[in-house]
PAKEKE-364259 format. One record per atom (N, C-alpha, C, O): residue in three letters; x, y, z negated; atom name. Coordinates in Angstrom, 2 decimals, always signed. Layout:
residu, xx, yy, zz, atome
ALA, X, Y, Z, CA
...
END
This chain:
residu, xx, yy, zz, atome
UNK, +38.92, -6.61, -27.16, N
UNK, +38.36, -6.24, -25.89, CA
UNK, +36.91, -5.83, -26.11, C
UNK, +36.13, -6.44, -26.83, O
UNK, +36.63, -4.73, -25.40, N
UNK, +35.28, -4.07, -25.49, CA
UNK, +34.12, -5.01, -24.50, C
UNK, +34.54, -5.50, -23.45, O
UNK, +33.13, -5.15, -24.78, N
UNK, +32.31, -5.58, -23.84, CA
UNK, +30.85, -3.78, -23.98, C
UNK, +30.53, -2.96, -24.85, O
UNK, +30.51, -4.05, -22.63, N
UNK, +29.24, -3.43, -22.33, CA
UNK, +28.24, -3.87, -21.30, C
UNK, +28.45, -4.21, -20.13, O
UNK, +26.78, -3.76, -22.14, N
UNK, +25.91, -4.40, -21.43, CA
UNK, +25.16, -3.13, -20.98, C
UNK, +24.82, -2.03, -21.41, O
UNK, +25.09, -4.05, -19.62, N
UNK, +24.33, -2.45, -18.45, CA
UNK, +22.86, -3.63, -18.24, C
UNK, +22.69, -4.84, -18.04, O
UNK, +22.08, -2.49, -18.43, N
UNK, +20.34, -3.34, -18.41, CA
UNK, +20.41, -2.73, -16.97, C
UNK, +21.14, -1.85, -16.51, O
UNK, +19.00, -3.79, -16.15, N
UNK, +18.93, -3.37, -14.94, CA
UNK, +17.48, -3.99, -15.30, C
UNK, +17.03, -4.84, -16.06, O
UNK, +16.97, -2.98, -14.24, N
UNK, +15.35, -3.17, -14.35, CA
UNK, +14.73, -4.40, -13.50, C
UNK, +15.14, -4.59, -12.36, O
UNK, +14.04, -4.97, -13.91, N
UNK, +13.50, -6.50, -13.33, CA
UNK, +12.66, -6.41, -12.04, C
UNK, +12.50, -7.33, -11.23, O
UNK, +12.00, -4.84, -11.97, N
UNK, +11.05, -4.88, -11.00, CA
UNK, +11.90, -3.70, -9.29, C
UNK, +11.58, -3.76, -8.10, O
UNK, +12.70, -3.04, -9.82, N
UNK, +12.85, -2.88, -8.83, CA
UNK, +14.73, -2.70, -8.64, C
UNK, +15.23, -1.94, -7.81, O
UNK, +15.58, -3.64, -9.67, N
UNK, +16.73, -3.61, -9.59, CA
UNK, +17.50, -2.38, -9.85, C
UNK, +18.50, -2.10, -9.20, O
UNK, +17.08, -1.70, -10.72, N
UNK, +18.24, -0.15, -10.25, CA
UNK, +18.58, -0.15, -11.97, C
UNK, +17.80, -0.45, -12.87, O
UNK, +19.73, +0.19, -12.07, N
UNK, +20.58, +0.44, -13.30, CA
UNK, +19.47, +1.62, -14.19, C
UNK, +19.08, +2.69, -13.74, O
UNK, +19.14, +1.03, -15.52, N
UNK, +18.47, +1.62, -16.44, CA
UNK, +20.17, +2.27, -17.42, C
UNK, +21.19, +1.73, -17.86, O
UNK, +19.66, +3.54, -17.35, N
UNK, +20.60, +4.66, -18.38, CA
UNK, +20.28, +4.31, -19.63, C
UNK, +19.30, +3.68, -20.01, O
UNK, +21.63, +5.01, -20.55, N
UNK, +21.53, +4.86, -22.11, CA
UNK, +20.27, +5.48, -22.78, C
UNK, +19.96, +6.64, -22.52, O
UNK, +19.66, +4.86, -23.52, N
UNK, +18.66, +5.52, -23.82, CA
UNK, +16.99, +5.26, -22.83, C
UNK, +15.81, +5.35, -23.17, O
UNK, +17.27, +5.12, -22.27, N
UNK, +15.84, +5.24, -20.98, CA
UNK, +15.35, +3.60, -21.22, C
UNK, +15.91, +2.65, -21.76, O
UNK, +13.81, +3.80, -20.43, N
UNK, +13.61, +2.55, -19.64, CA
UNK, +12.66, +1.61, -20.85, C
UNK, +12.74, +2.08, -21.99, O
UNK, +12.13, +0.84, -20.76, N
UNK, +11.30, +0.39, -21.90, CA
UNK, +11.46, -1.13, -21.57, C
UNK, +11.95, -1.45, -20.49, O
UNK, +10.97, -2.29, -22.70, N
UNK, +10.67, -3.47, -22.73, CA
UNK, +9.14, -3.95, -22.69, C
UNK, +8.35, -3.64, -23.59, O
UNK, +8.85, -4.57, -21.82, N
UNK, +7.37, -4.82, -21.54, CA
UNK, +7.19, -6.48, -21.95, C
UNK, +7.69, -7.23, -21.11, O
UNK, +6.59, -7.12, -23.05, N
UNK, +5.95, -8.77, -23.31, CA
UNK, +4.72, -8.53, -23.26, C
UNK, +3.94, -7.69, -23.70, O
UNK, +4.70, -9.76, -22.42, N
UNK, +3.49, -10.42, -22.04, CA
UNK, +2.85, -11.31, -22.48, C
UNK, +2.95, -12.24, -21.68, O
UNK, +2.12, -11.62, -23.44, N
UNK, +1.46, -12.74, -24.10, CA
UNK, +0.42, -13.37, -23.62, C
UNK, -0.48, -12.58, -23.39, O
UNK, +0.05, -14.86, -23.28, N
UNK, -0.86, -15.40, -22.80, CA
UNK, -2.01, -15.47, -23.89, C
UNK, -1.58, -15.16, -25.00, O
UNK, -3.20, -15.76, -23.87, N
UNK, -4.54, -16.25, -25.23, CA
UNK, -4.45, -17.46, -25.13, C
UNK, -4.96, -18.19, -25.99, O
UNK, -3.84, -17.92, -24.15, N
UNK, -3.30, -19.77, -24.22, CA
UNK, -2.06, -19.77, -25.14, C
UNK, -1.19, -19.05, -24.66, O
UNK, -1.81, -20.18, -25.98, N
UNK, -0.70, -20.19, -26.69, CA
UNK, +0.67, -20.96, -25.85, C
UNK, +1.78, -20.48, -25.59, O
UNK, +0.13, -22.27, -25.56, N
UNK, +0.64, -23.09, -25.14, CA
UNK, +1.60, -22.54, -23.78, C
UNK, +2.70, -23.08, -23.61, O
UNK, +1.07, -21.32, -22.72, N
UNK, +1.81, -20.74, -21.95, CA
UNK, +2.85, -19.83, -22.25, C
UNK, +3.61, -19.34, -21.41, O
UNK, +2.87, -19.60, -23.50, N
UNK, +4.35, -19.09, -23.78, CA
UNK, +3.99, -17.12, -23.61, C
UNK, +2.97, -16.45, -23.75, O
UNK, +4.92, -16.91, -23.37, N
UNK, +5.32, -15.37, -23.13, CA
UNK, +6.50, -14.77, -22.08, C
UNK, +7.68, -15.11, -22.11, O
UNK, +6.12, -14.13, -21.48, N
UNK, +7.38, -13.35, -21.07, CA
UNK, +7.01, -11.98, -21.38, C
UNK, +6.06, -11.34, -21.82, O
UNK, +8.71, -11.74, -20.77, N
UNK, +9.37, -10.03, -21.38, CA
UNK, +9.99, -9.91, -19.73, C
UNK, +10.18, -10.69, -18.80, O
UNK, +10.18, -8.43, -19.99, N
UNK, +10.85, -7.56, -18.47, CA
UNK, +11.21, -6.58, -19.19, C
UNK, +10.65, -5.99, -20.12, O
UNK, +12.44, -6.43, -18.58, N
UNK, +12.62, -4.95, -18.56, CA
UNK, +12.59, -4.16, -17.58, C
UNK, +12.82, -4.43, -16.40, O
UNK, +12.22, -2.84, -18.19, N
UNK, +11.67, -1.76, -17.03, CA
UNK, +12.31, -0.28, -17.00, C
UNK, +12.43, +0.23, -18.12, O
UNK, +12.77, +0.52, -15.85, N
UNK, +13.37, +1.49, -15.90, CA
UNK, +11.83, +2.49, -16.30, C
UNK, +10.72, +1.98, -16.47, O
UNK, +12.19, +4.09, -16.39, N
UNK, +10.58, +4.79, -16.63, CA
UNK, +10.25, +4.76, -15.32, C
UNK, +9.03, +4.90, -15.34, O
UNK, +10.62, +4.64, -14.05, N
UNK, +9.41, +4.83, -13.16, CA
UNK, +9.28, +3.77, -13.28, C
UNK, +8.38, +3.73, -12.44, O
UNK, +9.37, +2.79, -13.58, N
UNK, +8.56, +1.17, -13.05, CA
UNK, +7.42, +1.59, -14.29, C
UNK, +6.25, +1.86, -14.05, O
UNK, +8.05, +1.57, -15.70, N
UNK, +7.16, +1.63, -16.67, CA
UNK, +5.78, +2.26, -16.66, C
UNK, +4.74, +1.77, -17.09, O
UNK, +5.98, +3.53, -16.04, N
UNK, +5.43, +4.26, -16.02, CA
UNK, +3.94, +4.26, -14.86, C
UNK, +3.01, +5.06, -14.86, O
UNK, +4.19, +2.94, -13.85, N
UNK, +3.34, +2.80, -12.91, CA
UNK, +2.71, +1.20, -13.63, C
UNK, +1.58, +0.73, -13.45, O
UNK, +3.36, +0.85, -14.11, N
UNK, +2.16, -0.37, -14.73, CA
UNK, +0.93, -0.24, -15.50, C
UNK, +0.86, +0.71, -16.29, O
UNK, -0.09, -1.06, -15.40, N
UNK, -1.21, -0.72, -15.96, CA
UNK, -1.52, -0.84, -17.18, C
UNK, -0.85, -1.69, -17.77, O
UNK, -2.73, -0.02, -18.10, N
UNK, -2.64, -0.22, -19.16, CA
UNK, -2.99, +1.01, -20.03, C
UNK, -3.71, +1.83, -19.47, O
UNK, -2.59, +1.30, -21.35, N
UNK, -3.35, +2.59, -21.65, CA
UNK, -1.83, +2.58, -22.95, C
UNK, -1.06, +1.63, -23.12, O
UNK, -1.77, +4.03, -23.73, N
UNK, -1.03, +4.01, -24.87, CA
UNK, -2.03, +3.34, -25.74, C
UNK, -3.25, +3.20, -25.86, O
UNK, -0.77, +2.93, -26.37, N
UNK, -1.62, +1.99, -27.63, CA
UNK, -1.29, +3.16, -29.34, C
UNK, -0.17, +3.56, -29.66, O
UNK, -2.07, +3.35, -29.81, N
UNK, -2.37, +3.94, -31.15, CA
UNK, -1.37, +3.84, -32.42, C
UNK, -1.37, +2.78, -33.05, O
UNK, -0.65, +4.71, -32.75, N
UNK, +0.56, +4.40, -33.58, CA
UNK, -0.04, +3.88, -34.84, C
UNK, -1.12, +4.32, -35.23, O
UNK, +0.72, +2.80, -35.62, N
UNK, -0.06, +2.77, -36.54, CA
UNK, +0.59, +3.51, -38.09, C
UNK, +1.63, +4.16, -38.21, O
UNK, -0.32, +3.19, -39.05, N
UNK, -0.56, +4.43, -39.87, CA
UNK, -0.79, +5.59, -40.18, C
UNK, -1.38, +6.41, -39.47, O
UNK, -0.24, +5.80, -41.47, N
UNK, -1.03, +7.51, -41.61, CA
UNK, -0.39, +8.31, -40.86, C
UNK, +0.82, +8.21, -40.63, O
UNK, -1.19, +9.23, -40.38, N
UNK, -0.95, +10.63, -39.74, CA
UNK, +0.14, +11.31, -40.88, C
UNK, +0.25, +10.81, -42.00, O
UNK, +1.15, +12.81, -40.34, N
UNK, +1.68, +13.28, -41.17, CA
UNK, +1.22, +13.67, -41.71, C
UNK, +0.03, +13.45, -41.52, O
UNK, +1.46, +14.43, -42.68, N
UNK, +0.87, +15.82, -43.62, CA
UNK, +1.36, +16.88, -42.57, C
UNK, +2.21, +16.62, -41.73, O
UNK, +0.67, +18.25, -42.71, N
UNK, +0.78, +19.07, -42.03, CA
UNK, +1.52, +20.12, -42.37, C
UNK, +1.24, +20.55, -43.49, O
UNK, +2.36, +20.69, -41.82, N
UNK, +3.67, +21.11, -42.51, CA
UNK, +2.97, +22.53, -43.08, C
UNK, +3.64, +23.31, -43.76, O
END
């Protein structure tokens, strides 16, 4: 028997598609408070605050 898992977004309930939608953790500087995670469809993602964060390593070579 097949199983399939359908993600649904935490903030505003609506079925996230194959492929779409991102995972957002939250880390406290208190250790002791733990962490949480959400998941998010792209418009939720996309309205939370915050900035892109910097890929790391080297840049390509240039073709």
């Amino acid at each position: 028997m097949a199983r399939k898992t359908i993600l649904v977004c935490d903030n505003c309930s609506a079925e996230v598609g194959e492929g779409k939608g991102a995972a957002m953790r939250l880390t406290y500087t208190d250790a002791r408070r733990g962490a949480k995670a959400a998941d998010l469809c792209d418009d939720c993602a996309g309205k939370m605050p915050g900035h892109a964060a910097a890929r790391r390593g080297r840049r390509p070579k240039a073709a």
